[in-house]
C-alpha positions as CSV (number, residue, x, y, z in Angstrom):
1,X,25.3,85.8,29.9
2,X,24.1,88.4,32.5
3,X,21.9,87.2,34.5
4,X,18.6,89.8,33.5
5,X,18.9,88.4,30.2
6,X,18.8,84.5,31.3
7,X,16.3,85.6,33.3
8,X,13.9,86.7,30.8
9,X,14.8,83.2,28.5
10,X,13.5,81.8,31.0
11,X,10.2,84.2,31.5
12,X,9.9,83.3,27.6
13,X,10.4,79.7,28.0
14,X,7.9,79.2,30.4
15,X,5.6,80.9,28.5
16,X,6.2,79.1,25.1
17,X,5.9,75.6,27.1
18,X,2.6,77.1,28.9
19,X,1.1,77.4,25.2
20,X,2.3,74.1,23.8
21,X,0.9,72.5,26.8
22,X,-2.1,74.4,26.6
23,X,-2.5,73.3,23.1
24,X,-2.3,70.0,24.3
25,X,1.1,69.2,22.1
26,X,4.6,67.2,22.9
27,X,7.4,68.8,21.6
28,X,7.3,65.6,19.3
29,X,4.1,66.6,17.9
30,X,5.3,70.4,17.5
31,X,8.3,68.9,15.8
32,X,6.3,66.2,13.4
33,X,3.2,68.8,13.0
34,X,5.5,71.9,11.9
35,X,7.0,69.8,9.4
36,X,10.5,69.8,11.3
37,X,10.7,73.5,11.1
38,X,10.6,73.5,15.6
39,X,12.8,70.6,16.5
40,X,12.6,69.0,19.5
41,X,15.5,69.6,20.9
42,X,16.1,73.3,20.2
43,X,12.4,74.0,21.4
44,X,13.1,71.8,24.2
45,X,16.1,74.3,24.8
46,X,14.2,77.7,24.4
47,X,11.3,76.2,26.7
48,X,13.7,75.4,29.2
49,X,15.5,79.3,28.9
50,X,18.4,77.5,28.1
51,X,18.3,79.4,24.5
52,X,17.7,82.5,23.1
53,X,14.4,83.0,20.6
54,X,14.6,85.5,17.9
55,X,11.9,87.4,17.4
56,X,11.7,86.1,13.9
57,X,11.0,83.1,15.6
58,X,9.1,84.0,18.2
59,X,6.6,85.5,15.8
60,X,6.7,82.0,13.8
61,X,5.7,80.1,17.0
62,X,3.3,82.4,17.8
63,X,1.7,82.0,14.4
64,X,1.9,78.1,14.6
65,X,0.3,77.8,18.0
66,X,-2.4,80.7,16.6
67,X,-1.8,82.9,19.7
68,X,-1.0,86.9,19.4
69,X,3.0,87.1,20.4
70,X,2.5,88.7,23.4
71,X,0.9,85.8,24.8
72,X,4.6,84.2,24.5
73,X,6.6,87.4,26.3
74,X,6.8,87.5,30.0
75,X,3.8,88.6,31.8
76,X,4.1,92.0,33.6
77,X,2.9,95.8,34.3
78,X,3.6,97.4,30.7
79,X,4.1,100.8,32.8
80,X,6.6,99.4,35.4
81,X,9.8,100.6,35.9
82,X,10.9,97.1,35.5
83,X,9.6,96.5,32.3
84,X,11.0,99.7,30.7
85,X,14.3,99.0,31.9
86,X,14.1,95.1,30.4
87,X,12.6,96.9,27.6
88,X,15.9,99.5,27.1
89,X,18.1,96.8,27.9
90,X,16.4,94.6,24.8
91,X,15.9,96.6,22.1
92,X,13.3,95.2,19.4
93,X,15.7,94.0,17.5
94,X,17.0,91.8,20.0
95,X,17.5,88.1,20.5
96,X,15.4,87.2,24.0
């Protein structure tokens, strides 16, 4: 995997488990509370960058922990250089 693209896993990560923990939730509790739809483990694995998110289920997360999506994306200067380049690199359609 190159490494721009772990990196940002692991931008995304740290923002899904900043959210969880903000919501005061385990990854046991996301698991039992979802209904099993976010196991622990694979959460565990996107949290720790170790695994890509869809956007499909980015967007899913987002609407279980009732925060707007871009609060799980990587903070950053919308106008940089660097995050057009992540952004040509990642097309929307794209598994981050």
């Amino acid at each position: 995997m190159p490494a721009d693209r772990q990196h940002v896993h692991t931008l995304v990560g740290e923002q899904l488990r900043a959210v969880r923990k903000r919501r005061r939730m385990t990854l046991t509790q996301v698991e039992e509370t979802s209904g099993g739809e976010f196991r622990t483990s694979v959460l565990g694995a996107y949290e720790r960058g170790e695994r890509g998110l869809a956007v499909h289920r980015l967007l899913r997360l987002a609407e279980f922990y009732g925060v707007p999506p871009a609060e799980l994306l990587p903070e950053g200067d919308q106008d940089s250089d660097e995050s057009h380049a992540v952004s040509q690199r990642f097309p929307p359609d794209s598994v981050l």
